[in-house]
C-alpha positions as CSV (number, residue, x, y, z in Angstrom):
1,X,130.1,125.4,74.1
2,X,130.5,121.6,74.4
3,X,128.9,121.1,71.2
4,X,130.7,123.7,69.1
5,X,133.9,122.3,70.6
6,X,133.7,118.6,69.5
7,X,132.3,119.7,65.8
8,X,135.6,121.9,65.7
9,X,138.0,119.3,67.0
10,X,136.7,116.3,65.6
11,X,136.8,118.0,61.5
12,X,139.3,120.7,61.7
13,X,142.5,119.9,59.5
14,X,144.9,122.3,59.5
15,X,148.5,122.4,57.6
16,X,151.3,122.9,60.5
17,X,154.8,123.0,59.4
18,X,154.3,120.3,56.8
19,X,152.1,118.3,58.6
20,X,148.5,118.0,58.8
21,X,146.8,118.1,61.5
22,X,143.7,116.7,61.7
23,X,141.5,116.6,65.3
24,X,139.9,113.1,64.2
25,X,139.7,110.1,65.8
26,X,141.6,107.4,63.2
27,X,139.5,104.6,61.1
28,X,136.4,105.7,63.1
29,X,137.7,105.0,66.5
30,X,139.3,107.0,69.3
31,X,142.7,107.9,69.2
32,X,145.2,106.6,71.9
33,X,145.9,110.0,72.9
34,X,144.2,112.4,71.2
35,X,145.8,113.8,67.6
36,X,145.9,111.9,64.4
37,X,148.7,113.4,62.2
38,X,149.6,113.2,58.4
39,X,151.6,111.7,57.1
40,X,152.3,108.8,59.8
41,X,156.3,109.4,59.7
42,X,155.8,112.7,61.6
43,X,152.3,111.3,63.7
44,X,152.9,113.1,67.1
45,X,152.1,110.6,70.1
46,X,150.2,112.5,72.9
47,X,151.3,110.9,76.3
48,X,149.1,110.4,79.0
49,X,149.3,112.9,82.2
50,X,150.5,109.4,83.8
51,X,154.0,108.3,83.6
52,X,154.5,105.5,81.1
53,X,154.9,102.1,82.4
54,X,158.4,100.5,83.7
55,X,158.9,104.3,85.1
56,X,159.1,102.9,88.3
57,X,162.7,101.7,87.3
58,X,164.2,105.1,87.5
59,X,167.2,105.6,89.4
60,X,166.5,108.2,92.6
61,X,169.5,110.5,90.8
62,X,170.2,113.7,88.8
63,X,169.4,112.1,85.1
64,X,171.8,112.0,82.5
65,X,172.9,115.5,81.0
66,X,171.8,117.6,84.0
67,X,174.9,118.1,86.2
68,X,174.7,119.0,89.8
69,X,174.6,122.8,90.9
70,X,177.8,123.7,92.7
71,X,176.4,127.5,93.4
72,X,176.0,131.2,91.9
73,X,172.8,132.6,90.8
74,X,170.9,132.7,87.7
75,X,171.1,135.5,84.7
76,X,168.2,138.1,85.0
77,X,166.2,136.3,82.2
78,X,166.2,132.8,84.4
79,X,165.0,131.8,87.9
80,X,165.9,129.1,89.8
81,X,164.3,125.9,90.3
82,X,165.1,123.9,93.2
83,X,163.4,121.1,94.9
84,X,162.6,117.2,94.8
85,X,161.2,116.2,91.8
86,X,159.3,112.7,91.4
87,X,159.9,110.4,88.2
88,X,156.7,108.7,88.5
89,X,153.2,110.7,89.7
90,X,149.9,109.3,89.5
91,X,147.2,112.0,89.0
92,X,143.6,110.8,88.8
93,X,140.9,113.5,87.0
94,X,137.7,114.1,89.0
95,X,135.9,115.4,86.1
96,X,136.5,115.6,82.4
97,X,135.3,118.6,80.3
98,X,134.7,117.4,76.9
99,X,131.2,115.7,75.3
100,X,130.7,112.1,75.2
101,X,133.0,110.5,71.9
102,X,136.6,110.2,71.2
103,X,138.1,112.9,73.3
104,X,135.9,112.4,76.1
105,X,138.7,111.9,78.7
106,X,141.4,114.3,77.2
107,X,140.7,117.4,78.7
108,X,140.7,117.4,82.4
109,X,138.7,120.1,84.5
110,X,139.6,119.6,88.4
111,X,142.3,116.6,89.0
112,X,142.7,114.6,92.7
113,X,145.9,115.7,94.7
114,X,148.7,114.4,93.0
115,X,150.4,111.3,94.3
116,X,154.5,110.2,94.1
117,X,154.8,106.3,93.2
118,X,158.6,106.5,93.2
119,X,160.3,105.2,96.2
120,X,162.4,108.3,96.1
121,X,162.7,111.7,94.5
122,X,165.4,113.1,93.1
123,X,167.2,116.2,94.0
124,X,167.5,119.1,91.1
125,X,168.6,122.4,90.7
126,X,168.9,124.5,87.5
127,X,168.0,127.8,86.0
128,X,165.2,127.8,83.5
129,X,164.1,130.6,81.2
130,X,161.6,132.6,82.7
131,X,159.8,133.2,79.4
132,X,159.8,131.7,76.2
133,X,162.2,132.7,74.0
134,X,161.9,135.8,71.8
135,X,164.0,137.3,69.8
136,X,165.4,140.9,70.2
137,X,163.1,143.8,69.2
138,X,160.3,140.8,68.7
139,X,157.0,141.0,70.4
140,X,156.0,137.2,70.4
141,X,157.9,134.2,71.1
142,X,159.9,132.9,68.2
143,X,158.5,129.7,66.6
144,X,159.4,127.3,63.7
145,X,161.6,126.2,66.0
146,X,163.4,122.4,65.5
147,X,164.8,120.5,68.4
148,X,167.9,120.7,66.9
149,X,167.8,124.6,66.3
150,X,166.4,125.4,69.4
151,X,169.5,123.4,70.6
152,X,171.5,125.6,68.5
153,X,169.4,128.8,69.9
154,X,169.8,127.6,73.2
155,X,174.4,127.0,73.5
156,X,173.9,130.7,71.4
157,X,173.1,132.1,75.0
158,X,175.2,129.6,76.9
159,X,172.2,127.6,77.6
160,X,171.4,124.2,76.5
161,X,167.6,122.4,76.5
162,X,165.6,121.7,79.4
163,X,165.8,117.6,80.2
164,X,162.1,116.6,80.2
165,X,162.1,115.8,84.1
166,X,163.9,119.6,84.7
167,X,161.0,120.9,82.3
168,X,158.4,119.0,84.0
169,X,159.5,120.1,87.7
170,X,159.6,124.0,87.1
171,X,155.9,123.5,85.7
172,X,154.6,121.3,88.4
173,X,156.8,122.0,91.5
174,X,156.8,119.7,94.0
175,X,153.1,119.6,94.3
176,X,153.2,118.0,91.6
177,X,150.5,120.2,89.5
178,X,149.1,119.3,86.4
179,X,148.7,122.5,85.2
180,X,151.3,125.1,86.2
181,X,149.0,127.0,88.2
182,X,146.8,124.0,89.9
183,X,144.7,121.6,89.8
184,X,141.6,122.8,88.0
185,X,141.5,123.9,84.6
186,X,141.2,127.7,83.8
187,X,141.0,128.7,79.9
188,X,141.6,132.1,81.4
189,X,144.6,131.4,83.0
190,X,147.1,130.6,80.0
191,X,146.9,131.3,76.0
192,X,144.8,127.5,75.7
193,X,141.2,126.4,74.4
194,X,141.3,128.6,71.7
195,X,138.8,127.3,69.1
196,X,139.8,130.1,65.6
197,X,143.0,127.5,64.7
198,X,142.1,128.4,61.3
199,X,140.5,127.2,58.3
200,X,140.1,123.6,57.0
201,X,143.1,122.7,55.0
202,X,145.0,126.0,55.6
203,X,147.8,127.4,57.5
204,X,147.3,127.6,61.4
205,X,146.1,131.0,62.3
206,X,148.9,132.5,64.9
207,X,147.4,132.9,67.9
208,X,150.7,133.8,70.1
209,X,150.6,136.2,72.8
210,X,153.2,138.3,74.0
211,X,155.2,137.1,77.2
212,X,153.2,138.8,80.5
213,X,149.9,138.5,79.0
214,X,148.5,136.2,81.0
215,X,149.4,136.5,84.6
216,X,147.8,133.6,86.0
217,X,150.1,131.5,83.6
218,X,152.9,130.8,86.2
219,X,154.1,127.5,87.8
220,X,155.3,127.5,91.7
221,X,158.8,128.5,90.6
222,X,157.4,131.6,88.7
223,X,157.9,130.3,85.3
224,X,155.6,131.5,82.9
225,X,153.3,130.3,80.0
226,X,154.3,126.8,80.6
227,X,150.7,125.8,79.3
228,X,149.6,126.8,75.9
229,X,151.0,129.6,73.7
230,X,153.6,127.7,72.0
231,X,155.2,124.4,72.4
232,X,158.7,123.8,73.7
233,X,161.2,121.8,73.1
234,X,162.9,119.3,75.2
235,X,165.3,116.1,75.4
236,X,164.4,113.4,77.0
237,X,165.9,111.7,79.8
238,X,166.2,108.7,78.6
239,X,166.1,108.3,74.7
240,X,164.5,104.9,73.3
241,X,165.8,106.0,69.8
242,X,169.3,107.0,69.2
243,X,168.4,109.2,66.7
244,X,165.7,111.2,68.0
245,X,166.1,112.8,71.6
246,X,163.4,115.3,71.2
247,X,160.4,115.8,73.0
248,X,157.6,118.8,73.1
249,X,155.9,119.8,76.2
250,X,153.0,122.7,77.0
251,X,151.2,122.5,74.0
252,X,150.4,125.1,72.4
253,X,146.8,127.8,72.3
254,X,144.7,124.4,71.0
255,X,142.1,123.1,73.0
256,X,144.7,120.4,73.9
257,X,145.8,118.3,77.2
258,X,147.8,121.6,78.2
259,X,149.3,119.9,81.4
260,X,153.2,119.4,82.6
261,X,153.7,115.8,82.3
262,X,151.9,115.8,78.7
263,X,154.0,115.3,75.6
264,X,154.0,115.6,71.7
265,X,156.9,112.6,71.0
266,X,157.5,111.0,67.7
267,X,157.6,114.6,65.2
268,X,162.0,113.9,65.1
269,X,164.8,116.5,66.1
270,X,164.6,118.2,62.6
271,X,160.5,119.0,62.5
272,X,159.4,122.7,63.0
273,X,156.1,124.3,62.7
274,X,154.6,127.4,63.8
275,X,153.5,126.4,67.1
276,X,156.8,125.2,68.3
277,X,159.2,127.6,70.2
278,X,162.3,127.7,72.3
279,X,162.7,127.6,76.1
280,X,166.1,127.4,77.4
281,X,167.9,125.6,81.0
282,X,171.3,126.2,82.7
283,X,173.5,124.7,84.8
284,X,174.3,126.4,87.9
């Protein structure tokens, strides 16, 4: 299995909504994070399961954009996610599942107990889309999906995007999980690991699966499919680049980091690809 895996990864290139993607490590070397994408304008940036340094500087308050719950409940579609949520989390892997070479550390198996560096936590309290979003009379989540029409999908329903650190907490819970349902690894829990992507230099083959297929797939707050099956969109707390808020979390079925605090940065508000869906947050 090891083997068959790194032969995929490291020569697969696949065409995803104008972009190739190609599971190699660049000039012969190993990538910072995992995916080397054509052309370099749209190169995704995979961010380690650690936050990024200077983190530590976060304010202990509700981040810009997310406004305080005052009360009421959540629409049938949501549920509510409540709790302390910590900016900066240290999680260490015990044991990596992938052969010696350039992905050898990007795929965690069993992780440590998660640890809280911040000095203090910050208090949320949202509703979040219990599923991804699918269209009416669809069967699978809806995809080729831009940040900024996902936006526009999400005010549709009086909803707006998640915040990254909102998105982040109804995965992890306070826990702090790297995967939505705990600390080990399971292929069989969410729609991830799959290996048939597709053929070299062609489309992606759509691997989505229905909302409910995977039962396992849910985070503390009972928020599904938050690993794998297609990637969200969110905005970011605290944008570096005026013109580009956007941010992707979950990944999507790949054999890919799959975890909460992992990110696809870098692809701009206006990319969409067939991997890349819609989940939705509201204020209270």
């Amino acid at each position: 299995m090891k083997s068959t895996l790194r032969a995929s990864v490291l020569v697969l290139g696949l065409s995803v909504g104008g972009c190739t993607l190609r599971m190699e490590a660049p000039n012969g070397g190993a990538p910072e994070a995992g995916v080397d994408a054509d052309p370099p304008s749209a190169q995704p940036t995979w961010v380690s399961d650690e936050a990024p340094a200077g983190s530590d500087t976060l304010a202990p308050a509700v981040p810009k954009g997310a406004v305080p719950a005052t009360g009421g409940a959540c629409p049938p579609d949501m549920v509510l996610v409540e709790g302390r949520y910590c900016p900066e989390v240290k999680q260490h892997c015990l044991e990596w599942m992938d052969p010696p070479g350039p992905y050898e550390n990007f795929r965690c198996a069993k992780y440590a107990k998660s640890e809280c560096l911040s000095e203090a936590r910050v208090s949320l309290r949202f509703c979040i889309d219990r599923d991804e979003y699918t269209p009416q009379g669809a069967s699978l989540p809806a995809v080729h999906h831009s940040w900024t029409s996902a936006k526009q999908t999400c005010e549709a329903q009086s909803k707006r995007l998640c915040l990254e650190s909102e998105w982040q907490f109804a995965c992890e819970g306070e826990e702090m999980r790297p995967y939505p349902y705990g600390f080990e690894r399971d292929a069989s829990a969410c729609n991830i690991d799959r290996m048939d992507l597709g053929k070299p230099n062609t489309g992606l083959r759509d691997n989505r699966t229905p909302t409910g297929t995977h039962p396992k797939c849910v985070s503390p707050f009972g928020v599904r499919d938050m690993s794998g099956n297609v990637e969200e969109w969110a905005t970011l707390d605290r944008p570096t680049d005026p013109h580009d808020k956007s941010t992707m979390k979950g990944a999507w079925w790949l054999p890919g980091r799959n975890t909460c605090r992992a990110a696809t940065t870098k692809h701009g508000e206006t990319y969409e690809g067939p991997q890349v869906g819609v989940r939705c947050c509201k204020n209270l």
